[in-house]
C-alpha positions in Angstrom: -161.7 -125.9 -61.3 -160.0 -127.2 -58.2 -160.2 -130.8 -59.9 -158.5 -129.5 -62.7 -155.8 -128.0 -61.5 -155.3 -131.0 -59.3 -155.0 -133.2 -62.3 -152.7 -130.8 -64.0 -150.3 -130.9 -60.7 -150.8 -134.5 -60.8 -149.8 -134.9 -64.6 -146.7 -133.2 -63.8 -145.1 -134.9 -60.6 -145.4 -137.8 -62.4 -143.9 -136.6 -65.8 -140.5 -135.2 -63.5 -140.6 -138.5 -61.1 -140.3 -140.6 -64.6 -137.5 -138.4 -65.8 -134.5 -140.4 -64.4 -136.1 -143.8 -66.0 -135.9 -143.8 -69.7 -133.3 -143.7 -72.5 -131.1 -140.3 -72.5 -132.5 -139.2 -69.0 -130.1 -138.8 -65.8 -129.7 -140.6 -62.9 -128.3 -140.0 -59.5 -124.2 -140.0 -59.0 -122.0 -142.8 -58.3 -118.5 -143.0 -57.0 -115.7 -145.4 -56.1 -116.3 -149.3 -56.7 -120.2 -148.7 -57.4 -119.5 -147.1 -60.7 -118.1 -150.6 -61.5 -121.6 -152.2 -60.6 -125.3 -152.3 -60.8 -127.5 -152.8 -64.3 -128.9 -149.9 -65.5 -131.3 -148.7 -69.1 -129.4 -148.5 -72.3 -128.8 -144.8 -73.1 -129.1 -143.7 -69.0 -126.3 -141.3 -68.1 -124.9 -140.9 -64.5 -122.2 -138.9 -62.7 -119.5 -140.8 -62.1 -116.1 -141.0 -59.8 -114.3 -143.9 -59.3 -111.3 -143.0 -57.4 -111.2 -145.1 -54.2 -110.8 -141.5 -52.4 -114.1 -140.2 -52.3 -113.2 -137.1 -50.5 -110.6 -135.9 -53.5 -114.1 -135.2 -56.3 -113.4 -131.2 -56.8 -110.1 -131.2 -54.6 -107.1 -130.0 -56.9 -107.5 -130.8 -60.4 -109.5 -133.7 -59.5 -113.4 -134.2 -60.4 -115.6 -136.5 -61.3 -117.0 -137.3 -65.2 -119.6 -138.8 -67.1 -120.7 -142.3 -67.3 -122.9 -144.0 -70.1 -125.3 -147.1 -69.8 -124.4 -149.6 -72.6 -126.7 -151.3 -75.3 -126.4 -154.5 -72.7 -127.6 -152.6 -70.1 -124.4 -152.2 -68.1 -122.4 -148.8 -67.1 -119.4 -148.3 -69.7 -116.3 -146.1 -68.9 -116.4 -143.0 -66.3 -115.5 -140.3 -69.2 -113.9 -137.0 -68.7 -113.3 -137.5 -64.8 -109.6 -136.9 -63.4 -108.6 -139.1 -60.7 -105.3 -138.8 -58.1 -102.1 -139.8 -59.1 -98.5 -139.8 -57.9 -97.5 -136.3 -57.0 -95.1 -134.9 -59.6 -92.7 -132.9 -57.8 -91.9 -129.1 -58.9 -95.1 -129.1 -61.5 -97.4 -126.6 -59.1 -100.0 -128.9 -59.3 -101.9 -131.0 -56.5 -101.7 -134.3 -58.7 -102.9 -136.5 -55.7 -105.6 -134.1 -54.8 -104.8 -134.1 -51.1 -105.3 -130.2 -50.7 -101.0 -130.0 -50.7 -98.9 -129.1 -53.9 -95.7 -130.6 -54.7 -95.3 -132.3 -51.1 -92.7 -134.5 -50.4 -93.2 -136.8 -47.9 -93.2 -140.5 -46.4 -96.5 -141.4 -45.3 -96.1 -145.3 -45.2 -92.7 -145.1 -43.5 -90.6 -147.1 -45.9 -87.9 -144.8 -47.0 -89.0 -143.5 -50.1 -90.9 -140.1 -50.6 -93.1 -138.6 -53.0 -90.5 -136.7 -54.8 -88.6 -140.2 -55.0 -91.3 -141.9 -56.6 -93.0 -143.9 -54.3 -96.6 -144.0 -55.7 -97.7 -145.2 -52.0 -97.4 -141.4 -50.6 -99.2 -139.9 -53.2 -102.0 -142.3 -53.8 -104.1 -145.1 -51.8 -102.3 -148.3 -52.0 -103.8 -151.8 -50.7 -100.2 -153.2 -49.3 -98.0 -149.4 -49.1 -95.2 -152.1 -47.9 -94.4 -153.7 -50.8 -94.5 -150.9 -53.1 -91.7 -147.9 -53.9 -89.4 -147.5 -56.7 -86.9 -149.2 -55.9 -89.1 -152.4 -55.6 -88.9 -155.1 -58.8 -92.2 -156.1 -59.7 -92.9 -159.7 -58.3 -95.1 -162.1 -60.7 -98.6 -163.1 -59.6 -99.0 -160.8 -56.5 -101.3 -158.1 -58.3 -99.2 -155.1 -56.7 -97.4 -152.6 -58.7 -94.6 -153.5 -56.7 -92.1 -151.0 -58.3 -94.4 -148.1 -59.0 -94.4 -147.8 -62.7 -97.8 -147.8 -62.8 -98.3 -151.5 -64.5 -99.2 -154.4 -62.3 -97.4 -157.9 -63.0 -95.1 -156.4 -65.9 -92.2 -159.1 -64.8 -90.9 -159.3 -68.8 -88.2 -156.8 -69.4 -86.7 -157.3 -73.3 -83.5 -155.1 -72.4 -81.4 -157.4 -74.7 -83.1 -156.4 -77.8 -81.2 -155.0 -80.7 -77.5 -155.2 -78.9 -74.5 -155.7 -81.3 -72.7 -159.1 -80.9 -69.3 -157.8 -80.3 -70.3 -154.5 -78.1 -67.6 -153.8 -75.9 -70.4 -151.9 -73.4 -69.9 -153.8 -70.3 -73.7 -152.7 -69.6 -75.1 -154.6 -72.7 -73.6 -157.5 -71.1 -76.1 -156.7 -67.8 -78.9 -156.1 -70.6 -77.9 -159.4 -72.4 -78.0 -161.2 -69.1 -81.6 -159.8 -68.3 -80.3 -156.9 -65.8 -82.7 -154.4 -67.4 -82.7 -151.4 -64.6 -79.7 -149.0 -64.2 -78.9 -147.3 -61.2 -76.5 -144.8 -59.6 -74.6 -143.9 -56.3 -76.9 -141.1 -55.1 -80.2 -142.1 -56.4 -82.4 -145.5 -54.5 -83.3 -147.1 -57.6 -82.2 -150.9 -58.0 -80.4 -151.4 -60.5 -77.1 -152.2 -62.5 -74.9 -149.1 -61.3 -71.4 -150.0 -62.8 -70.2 -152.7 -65.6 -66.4 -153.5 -66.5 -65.2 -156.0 -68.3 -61.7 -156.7 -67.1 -59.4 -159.8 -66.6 -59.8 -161.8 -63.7 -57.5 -160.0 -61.2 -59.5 -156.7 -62.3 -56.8 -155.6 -64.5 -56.4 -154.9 -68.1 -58.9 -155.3 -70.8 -59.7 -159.0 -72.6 -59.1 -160.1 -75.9 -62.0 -158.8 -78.0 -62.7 -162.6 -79.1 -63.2 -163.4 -75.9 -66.6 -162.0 -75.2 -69.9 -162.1 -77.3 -74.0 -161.4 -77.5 -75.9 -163.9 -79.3 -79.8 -165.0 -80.3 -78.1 -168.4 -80.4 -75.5 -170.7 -79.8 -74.9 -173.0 -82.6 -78.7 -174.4 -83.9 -80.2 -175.7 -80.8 -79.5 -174.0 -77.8 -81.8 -171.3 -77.3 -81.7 -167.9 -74.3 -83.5 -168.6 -71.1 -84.9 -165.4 -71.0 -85.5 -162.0 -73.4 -83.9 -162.7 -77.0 -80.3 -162.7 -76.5 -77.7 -164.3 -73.9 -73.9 -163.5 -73.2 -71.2 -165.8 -74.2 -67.6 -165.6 -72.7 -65.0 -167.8 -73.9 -61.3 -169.0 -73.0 -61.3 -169.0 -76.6 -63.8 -167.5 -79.5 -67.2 -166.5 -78.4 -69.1 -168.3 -80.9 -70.4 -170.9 -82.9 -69.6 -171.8 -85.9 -70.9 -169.7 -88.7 -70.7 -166.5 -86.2 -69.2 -163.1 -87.5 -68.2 -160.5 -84.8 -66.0 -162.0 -83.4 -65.9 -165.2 -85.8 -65.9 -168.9 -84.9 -62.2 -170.3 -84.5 -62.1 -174.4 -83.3 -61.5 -174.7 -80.0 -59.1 -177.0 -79.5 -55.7 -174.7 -81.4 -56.0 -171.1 -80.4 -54.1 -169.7 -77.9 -54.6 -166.3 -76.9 -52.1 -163.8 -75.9 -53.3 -162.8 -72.7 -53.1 -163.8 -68.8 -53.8 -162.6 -65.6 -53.8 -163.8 -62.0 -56.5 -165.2 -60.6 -59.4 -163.6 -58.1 -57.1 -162.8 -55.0 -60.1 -163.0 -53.0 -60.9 -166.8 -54.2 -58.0 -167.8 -53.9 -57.1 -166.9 -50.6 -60.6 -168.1 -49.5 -59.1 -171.7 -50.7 -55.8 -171.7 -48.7 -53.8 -169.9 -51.8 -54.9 -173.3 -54.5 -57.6 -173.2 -56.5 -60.4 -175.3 -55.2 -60.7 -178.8 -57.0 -62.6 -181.6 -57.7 -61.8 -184.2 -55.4 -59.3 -186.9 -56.3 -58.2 -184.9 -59.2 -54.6 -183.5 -59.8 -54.0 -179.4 -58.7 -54.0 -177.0 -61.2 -50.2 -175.6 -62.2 -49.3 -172.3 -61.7 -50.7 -168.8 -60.5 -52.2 -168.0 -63.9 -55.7 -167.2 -65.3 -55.1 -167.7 -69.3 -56.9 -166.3 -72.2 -59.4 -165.1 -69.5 -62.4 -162.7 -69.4 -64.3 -161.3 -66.3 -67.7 -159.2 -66.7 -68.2 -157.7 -63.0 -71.2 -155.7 -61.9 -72.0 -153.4 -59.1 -75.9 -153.6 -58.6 -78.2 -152.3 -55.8 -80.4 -154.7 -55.0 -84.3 -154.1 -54.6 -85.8 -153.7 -51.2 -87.8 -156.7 -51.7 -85.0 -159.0 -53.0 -83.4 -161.9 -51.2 -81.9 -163.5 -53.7 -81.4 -163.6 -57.1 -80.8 -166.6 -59.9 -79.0 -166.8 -62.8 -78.5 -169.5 -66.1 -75.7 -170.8 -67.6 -74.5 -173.6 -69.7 -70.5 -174.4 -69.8 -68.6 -176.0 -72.3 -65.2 -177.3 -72.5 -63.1 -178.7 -75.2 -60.7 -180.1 -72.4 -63.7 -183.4 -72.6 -63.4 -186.3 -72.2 -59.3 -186.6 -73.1 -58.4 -184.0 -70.1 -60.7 -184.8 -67.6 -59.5 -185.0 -64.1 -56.2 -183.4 -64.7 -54.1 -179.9 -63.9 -55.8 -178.9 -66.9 -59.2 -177.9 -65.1 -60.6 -174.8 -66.9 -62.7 -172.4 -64.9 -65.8 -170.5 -64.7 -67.0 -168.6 -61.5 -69.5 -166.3 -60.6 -68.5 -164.6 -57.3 -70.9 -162.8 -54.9 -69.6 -159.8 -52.9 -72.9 -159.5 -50.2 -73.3 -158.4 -46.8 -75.7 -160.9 -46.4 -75.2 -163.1 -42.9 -78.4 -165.6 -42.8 -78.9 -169.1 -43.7 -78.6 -170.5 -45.8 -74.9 -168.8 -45.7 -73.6 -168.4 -49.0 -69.9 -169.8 -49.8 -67.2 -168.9 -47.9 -65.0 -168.0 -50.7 -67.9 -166.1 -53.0 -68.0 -168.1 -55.7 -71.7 -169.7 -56.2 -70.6 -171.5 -59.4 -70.5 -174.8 -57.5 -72.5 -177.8 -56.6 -72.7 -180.4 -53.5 -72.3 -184.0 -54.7 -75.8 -185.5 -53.2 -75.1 -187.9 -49.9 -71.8 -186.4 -49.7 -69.7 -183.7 -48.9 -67.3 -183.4 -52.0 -67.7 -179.4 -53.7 -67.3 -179.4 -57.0 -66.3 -175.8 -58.7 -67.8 -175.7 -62.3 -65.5 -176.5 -64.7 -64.1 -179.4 -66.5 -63.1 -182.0 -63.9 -67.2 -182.2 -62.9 -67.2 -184.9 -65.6 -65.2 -187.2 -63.1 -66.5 -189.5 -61.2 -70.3 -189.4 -63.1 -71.1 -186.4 -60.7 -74.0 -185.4 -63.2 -73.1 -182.3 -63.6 -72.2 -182.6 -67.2 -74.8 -184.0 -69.9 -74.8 -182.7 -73.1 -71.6 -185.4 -73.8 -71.4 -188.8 -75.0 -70.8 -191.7 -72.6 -67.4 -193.5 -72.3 -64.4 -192.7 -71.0 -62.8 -189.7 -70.0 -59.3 -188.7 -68.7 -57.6 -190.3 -71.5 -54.6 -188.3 -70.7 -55.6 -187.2 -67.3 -57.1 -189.1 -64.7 -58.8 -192.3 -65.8 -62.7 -193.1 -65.5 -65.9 -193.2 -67.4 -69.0 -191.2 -67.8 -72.7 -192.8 -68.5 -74.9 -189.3 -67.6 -74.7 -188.0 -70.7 -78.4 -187.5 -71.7 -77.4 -186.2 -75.5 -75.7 -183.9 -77.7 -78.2 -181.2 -78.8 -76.6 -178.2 -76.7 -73.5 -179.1 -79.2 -74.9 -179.4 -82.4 -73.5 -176.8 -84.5 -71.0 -175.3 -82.0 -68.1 -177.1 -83.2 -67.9 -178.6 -79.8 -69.8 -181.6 -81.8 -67.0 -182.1 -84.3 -65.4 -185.4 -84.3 -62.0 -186.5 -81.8 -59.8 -188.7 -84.1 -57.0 -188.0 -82.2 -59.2 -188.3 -78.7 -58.8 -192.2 -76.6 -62.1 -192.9 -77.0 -62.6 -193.5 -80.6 -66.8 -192.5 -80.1 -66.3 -188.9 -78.6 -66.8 -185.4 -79.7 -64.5 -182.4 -79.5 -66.1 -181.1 -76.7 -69.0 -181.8 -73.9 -71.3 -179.3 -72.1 -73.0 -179.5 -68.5 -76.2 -178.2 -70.0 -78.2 -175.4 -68.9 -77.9 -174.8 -64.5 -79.2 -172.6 -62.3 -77.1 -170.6 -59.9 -78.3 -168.8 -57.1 -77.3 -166.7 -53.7 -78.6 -164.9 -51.3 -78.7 -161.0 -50.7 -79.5 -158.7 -48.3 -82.4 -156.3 -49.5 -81.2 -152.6 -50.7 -77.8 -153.5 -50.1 -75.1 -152.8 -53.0 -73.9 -156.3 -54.3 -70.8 -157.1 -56.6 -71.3 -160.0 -58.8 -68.3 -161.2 -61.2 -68.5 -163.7 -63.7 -65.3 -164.9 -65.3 -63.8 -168.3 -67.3 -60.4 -168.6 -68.3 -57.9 -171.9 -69.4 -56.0 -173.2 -66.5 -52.4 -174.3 -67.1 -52.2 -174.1 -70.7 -53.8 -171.9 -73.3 -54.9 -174.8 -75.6 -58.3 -176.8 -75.3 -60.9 -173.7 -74.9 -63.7 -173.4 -72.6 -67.1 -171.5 -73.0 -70.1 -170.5 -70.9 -73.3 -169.1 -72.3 -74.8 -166.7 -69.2 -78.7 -165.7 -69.2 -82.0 -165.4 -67.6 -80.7 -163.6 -64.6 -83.9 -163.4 -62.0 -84.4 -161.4 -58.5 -86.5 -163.6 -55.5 -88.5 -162.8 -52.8 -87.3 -165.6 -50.9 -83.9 -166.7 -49.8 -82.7 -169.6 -51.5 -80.0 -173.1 -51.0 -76.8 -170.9 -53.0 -75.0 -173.2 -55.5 -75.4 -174.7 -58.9 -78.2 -177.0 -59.9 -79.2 -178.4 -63.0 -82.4 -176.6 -64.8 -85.0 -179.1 -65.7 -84.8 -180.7 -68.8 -88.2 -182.3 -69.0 -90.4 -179.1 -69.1 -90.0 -176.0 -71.7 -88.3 -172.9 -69.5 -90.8 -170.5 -68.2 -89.7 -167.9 -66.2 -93.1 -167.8 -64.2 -92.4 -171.1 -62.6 -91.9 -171.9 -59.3 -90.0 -175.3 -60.0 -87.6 -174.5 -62.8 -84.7 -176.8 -61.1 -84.3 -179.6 -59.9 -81.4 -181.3 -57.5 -78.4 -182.9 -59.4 -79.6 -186.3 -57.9 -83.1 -186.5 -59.6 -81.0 -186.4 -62.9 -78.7 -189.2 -61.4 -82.1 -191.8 -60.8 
């Protein structure tokens, strides 16, 4: 009898110690990274948690689910567990499953509080320094620098489905790749006020003047999103554009003026600045001009920022080197104070003739002197009617094609040139001071005269974690724009070899 009863207890320790082995049967609980890990039999179930906070399983709404062993003999998807997240302020509930409801507090010391957003306070974060809400997220670092709950999401299409001739100062940020807006009393980054203006801040531009397109004429593509901003001394557009239409751009002549940025001019001694050896502008008059200025709170993790354009000028080749230097700018109001110091005068729209001294604003008169600067052009000579000279850094003419830039000169000097030339796509950049409020103005406008139109297309606008060498460069032209790149420019010299 006693052996029999032993067997029977025998028979049954063994039946329960088998029990956690075979398909459908339970085993023992895992949490944090281990539920990610480990082989296991197909059809095995487990309790599961995989929040990095152990100690939160059954705090708050928080507790743990139900995990699965797959056919291939690994653990599947924790199922039905709720894990911490950012504390949603005013909801009653303890979202983060730290034992407090609707706290508001700033645990890694960088300014920002629960209530604000920053997902550091509410949840574990493996670098709390580089992430609140008023971050941009930085490609490549795996942190979800700006707390939106998506690591690495660096491609913002703001600039979809904007009307060509919107008269929304703000689409003009979206068309430019400003995607975030902002205001006054919140910390968010972001655009916080747009105005188009003329360039003395006064008055309101000609409606022709200004422009959102997928395209300018049928090669020259946007360096970032779908759509890129087009001002004009002229028409914004290309031919075969509607709203605002194309008009040539050598005969219209607008009907209004303004003065000039006090500021930048007073930076440069009451003149315009000028490329050396050419002849001063005439007069005190911005013509035909539009300005697009925005106020924008920079991230906390910004140092400077980029930005693309391409300029083109009908004033090529005939007016080269003469009074008749149109202008674009884009000037930089920053409290920044390191080094590399940005320009004196605010206006970042320039570039540094390699081995020399000699600042050249953008704008017509960089065709002088083969600076390099301009390169969508044909060679020959230039200054017909200004200063005299010749240009051989002209790489081609597909930034034209289709503009009406391309059109033939019958009239022009040189028997072999277009109606127009075009520096190609640059790179501008400057330096900021993180969190700071920055005021960035882009404008154009004809100098002199109102005839022989100018244009810049503006696009691809990017923050940076590093401080950068401010100025004008030319983008690469031997490598398809990616946005993701650390090299995307290159100095003026390298084209010049």
């Amino acid at each position: 009898m006693r052996h029999a009863l032993v067997l029977i207890a025998l028979s049954l320790s063994l039946a329960v110690a088998g029990a956690g082995c075979g398909p459908g049967n339970r085993s023992k609980a895992c949490s944090g990274a281990e539920c990610l890990t480990g082989t296991c039999d197909a059809g095995e179930t487990r309790e599961c948690y995989t929040a990095s906070q152990k100690d939160t399983n059954g705090v708050g709404p928080c507790h743990s689910g139900e995990q699965m062993c797959t056919a291939a003999g690994q653990w599947g998807n924790c199922d039905g567990q709720v894990i911490p997240v950012g504390e949603t302020c005013g909801d009653g509930v303890d979202n983060n499953c730290n034992g407090s409801v609707d706290e508001d507090e700033d645990r890694d010391g960088d300014g920002f509080t629960t209530c604000q957003g920053d997902c550091c306070d509410s949840t574990e974060c493996s670098d709390p320094a580089l992430a609140n809400p008023s971050a941009f997220d930085v490609s490549g670092n795996n942190v979800d620098d700006d707390c939106d709950g998506m690591v690495d999401n660096t491609v913002l299409l703001c600039d979809q489905g904007l009307m060509s001739n919107s008269s929304s100062a703000k689409d003009f940020a979206k068309a430019i790749d400003i995607c975030q807006e902002a205001t006054m009393a919140d910390k968010k980054w972001g655009v916080i006020d747009a105005q188009l203006t003329l360039p003395d801040g006064t008055g309101m531009p000609e409606d022709v003047s200004h422009s959102i397109r997928p395209h300018f004429g049928t090669k020259t593509q946007p360096r970032g999103g779908v759509n890129m901003a087009v001002f004009s001394s002229g028409h914004a557009a290309a031919k075969g554009d509607v709203n605002p239409a194309y008009n040539d751009f050598v005969s219209y002549s607008g009907a209004v003026s303004s003065g000039f940025p006090a500021d930048f001019v007073a930076a440069n001694g009451g003149n315009l600045p000028n490329a050396p050896g050419c002849p001063d502008p005439n007069g005190t008059t911005a013509n035909d001009p539009v300005m697009l200025t925005l106020t924008v709170r920079v991230p906390s993790n910004a140092h400077s920022f980029s930005l693309k354009s391409n300029f083109y000028s009908a004033e090529f080749p005939e007016w080269t080197c003469s009074a008749y230097n149109d202008f674009f700018v884009v000037l930089l109001d920053s409290m920044y104070t390191g080094n590399p110091a940005n320009p004196m005068d605010k206006n970042l729209a320039f570039y540094t003739q390699p081995g020399t001294t000699n600042n050249y604003p953008v704008g017509v008169n960089l065709a002088h002197g083969n600076t390099g600067l301009f390169t969508q052009c044909v060679n020959g000579q230039t200054g017909c009617s200004g200063m005299p000279g010749t240009i051989s850094t002209c790489v081609g003419t597909d930034d034209l094609m289709g503009t009406g830039f391309d059109d033939s000169a019958p009239y022009s000097c040189d028997t072999g040139s277009l109606q127009g030339g075009a520096t190609g796509w640059l790179t501008t950049s400057g330096n900021v001071t993180p969190g700071e409020i920055i005021k960035l103005r882009i404008a154009i406008w004809d100098t002199s005269d109102h005839a022989y139109d100018s244009l810049a297309l503006v696009d691809g606008f990017q923050w940076s974690v590093d401080s950068t060498q401010p100025g004008t460069v030319i983008l690469r032209s031997d490598q398809p724009y990616n946005p993701k790149a650390v090299d995307n420019t290159l100095p003026v010299s390298t084209i010049q070899q």
